[in-house]
C-alpha positions in Angstrom: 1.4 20.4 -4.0 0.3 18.8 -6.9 -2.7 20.5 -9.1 -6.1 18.6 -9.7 -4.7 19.3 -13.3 -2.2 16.6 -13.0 -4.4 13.9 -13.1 -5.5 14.5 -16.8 -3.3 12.0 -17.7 -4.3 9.4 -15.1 -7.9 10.1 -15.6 -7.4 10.6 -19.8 -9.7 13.7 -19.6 -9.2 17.5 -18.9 -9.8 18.9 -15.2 -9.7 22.6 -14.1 -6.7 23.7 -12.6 -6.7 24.7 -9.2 -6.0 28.3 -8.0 -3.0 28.7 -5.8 -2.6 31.0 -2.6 0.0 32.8 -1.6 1.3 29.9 0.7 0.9 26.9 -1.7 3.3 30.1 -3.8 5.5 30.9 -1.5 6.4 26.8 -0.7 6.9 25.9 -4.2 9.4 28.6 -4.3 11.2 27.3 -0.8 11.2 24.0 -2.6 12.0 24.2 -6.1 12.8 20.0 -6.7 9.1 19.8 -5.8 8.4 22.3 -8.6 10.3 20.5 -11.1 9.5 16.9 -10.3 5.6 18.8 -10.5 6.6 19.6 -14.2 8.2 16.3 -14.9 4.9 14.7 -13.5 2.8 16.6 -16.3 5.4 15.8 -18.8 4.9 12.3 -18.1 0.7 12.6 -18.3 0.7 14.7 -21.4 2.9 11.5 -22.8 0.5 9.0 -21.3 -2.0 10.9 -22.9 -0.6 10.2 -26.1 -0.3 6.4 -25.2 3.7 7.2 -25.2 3.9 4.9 -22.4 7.4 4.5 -21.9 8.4 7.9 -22.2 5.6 8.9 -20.0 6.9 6.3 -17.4 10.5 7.8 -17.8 9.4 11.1 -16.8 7.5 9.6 -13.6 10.7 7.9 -12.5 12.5 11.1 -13.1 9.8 13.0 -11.0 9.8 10.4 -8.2 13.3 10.7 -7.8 12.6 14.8 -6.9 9.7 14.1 -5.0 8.0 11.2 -3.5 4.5 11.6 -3.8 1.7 9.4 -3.7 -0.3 10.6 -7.0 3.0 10.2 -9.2 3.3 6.9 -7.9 -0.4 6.6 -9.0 -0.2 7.9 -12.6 3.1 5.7 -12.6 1.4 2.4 -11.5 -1.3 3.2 -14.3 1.1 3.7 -16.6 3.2 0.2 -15.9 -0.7 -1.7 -15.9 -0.8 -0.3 -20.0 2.4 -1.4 -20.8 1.7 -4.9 -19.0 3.8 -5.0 -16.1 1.4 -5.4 -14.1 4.2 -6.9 -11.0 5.4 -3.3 -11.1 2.2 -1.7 -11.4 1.0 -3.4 -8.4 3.9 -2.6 -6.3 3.3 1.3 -7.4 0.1 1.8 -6.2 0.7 -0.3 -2.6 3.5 2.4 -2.8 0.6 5.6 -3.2 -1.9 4.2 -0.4 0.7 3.5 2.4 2.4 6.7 1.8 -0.7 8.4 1.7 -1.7 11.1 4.4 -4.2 12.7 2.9 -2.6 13.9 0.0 -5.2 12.2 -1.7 -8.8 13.4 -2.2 -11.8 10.9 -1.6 -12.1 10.2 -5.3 -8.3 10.1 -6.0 -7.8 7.3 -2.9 -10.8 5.9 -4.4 -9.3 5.4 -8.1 -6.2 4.1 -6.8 -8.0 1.1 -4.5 -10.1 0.1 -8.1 -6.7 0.0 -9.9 -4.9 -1.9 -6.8 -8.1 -4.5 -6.8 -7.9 -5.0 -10.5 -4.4 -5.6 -10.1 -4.6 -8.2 -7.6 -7.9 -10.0 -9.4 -5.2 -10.2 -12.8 -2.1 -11.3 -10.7 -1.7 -14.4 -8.3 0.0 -14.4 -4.6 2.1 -16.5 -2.8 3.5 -17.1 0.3 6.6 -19.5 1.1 7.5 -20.9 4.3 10.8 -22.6 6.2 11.4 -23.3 9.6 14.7 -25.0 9.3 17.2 -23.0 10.1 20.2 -21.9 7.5 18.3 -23.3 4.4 18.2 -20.6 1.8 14.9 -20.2 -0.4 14.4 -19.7 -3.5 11.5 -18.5 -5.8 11.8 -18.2 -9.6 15.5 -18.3 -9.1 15.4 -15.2 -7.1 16.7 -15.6 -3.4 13.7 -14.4 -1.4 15.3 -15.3 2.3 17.2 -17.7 4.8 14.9 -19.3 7.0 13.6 -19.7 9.4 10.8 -17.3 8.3 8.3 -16.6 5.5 7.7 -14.1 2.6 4.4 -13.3 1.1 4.3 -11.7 -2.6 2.2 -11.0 -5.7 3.3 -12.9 -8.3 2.4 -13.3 -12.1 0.2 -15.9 -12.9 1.5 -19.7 -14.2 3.7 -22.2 -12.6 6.6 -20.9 -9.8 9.6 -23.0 -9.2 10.2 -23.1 -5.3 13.6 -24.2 -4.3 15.6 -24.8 -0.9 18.9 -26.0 -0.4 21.2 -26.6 2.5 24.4 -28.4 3.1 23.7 -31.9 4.8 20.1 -31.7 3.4 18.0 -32.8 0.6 17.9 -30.0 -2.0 14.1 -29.4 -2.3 12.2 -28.7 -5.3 8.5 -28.0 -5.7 6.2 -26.3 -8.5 3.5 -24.6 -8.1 0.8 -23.4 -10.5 -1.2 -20.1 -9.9 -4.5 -18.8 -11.3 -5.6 -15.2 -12.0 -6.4 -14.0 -8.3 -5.7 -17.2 -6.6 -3.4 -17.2 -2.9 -1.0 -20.4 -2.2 0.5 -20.7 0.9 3.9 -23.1 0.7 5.8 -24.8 3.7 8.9 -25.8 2.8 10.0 -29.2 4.5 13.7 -30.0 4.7 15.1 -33.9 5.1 18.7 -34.3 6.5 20.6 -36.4 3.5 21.9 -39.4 4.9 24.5 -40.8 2.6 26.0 -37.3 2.0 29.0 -36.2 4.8 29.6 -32.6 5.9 32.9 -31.5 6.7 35.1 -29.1 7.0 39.2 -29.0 6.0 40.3 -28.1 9.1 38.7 -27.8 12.7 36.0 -24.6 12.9 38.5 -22.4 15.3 41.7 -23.3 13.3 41.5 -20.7 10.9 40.2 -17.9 13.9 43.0 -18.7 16.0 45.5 -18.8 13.4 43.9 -15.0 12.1 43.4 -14.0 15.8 47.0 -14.9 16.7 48.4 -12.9 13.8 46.4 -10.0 14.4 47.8 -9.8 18.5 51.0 -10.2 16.8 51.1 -7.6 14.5 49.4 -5.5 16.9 53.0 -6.0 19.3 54.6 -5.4 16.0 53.1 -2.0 15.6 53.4 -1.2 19.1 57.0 -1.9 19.6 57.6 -0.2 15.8 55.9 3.3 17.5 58.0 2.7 20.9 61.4 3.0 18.9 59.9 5.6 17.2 59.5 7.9 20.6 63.0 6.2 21.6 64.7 8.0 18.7 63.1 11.2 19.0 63.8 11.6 22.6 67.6 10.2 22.0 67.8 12.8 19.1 66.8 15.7 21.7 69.4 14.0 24.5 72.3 14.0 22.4 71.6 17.3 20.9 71.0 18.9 24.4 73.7 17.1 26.4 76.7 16.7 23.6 79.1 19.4 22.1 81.6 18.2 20.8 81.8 14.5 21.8 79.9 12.3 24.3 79.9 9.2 26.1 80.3 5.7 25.2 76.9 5.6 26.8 75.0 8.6 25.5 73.8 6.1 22.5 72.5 3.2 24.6 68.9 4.9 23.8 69.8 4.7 20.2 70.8 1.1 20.0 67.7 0.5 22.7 65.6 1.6 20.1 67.4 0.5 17.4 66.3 -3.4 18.8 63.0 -2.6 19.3 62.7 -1.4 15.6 64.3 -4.5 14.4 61.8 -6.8 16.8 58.7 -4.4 15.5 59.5 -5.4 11.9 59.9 -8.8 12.7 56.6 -9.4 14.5 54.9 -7.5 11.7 55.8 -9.7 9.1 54.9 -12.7 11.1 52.2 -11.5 12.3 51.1 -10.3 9.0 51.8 -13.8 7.5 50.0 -15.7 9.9 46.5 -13.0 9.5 47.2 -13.7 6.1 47.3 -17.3 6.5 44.3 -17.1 8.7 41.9 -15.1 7.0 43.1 -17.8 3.6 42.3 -20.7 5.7 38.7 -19.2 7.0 37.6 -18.3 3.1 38.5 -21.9 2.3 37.0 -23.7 5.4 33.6 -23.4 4.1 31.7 -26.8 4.7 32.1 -29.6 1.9 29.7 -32.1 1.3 30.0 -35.8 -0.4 29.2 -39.1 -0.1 30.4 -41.5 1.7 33.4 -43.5 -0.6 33.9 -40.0 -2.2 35.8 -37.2 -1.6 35.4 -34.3 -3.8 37.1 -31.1 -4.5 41.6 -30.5 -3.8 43.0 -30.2 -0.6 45.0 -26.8 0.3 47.6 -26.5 2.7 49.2 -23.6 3.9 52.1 -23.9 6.4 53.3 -20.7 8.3 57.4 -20.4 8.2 59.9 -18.4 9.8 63.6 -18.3 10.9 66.3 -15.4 11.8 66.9 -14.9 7.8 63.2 -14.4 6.5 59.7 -15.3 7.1 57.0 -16.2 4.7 54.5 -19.0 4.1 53.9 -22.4 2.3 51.0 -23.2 0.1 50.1 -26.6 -1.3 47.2 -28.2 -3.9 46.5 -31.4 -3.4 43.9 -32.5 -6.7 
């Protein structure tokens, strides 16, 4: 584990290091990542030491990435509070104490509650709430969830843009203002837009039954492609088993058996291929519209599904 001597940079002053047994030895050596994310960790303290802060950060990271423990993220979250990010400060040392078990002494676990409290009486905290279902919401631009639910978090202090939007419904917009060490708790109310229309280019289970139709077809395709498959190989060991020199006008009805099914495999693949194709098109460009009502916004996009005995394919049309 990590020596008492590691905290000289957290603490800015010397401390004694502590003498290892042969355990504490013998499981470094079992775990050598541990031993160099240790070193990386006193790399980083001598820097903070120095008031190299970014460096010194840099070598926490690199030491956390080794080993996860809670005294790195400790000398890390003090680290972050000097070089004023205090967001990510914050979030370090909630890291330390909930990962904590005891890997901390008294004093340690002591220092690290003073520096999350003087964290949280510098920074603000909010929590947003939605019930409506579907509505996405926003903080400071940042998608923080869909509701219906809530999200609590430590924020910097100032003003905090809150949005939620939702098709059929009136985008809403609030700001609010937050104080060193103050909580606000938001519910976000949604009102259905009346004037606006929701709709969609084509009925909901068009587009699934066009993709699920495809899909059953190709699947018949493939199936019938692998039948004509085992048809060959088993006419291939017939004739070469049962004919010398010449055979039967019948010994090849296997071979033209499977000759059809090949042909009817490749045919239902393509269709069936075009119309998944044609499905999964028309399910990406079902998403709901909305406009009001006199308007009509955005192109309309047609695809129409074609075959014959010649060839098979598809049609696609913009409408602007």
């Amino acid at each position: 584990m990590i020596c008492s001597s590691a905290l000289a940079g957290w603490l800015l002053m010397p401390a004694p290091a502590l003498a290892e047994d042969d355990t504490r030895a013998a499981e470094k050596r079992a775990h050598p990542a541990q031993l160099h994310a240790e070193a990386l960790f006193l790399e980083g303290a001598a820097l903070q030491e120095e008031w190299r802060l970014e460096e010194s950060i840099a070598k926490y990271r690199e030491a956390l990435a080794l080993w996860q423990h809670p005294q790195i993220y400790v000398n890390l979250s003090r680290a972050l509070e000097k070089h004023s990010d205090l967001l990510e400060s914050h979030r370090n040392v909630e890291l330390a104490l909930s990962m904590d078990a005891g890997q901390l002494d008294d004093e340690q676990r002591a220092i690290a509650l003073a520096l999350e409290a003087d964290l949280e009486a510098r920074l603000a905290r909010i929590e947003v709430r939605c019930d409506e279902p579907g509505a996405e919401v926003f903080v400071d631009g940042k998608r923080w969830f869909v509701s219906p639910g809530k999200r609590a978090s430590m924020v910097v202090v100032g003003e905090h843009a809150i949005i939620a939007k939702k098709p059929g419904y009136v985008t809403v917009t609030e700001s609010q203002p937050l104080l060193a060490g103050q909580t606000a708790s938001v519910i976000v109310r949604m009102v259905r837009d009346r004037g606006l229309v929701v709709e969609r280019r084509w009925p909901a289970a068009v587009p699934w039954s066009a993709f699920a139709a495809g899909s059953a077809v190709t699947f018949v395709g493939a199936a019938l492609l692998g039948r004509a498959d085992s048809r060959y190989n088993d006419a291939a060991s017939e004739l070469t088993s049962r004919c010398a020199l010449s055979c039967q006008p019948g010994a090849g009805a296997a071979v033209t058996s499977a000759t059809h099914e090949q042909r009817w495999g490749v045919v239902a693949l393509v269709i069936g291929g075009t119309a998944g194709l044609a499905g999964l098109t028309m399910i990406v460009l079902n998403q709901p519209r909305s406009h009001r009502d006199g308007e009509q916004g955005g192109a309309d996009f047609q695809i129409v599904p074609m075959a014959s005995p010649q060839a098979t394919g598809m049609s696609a049309v913009w409408r602007f």
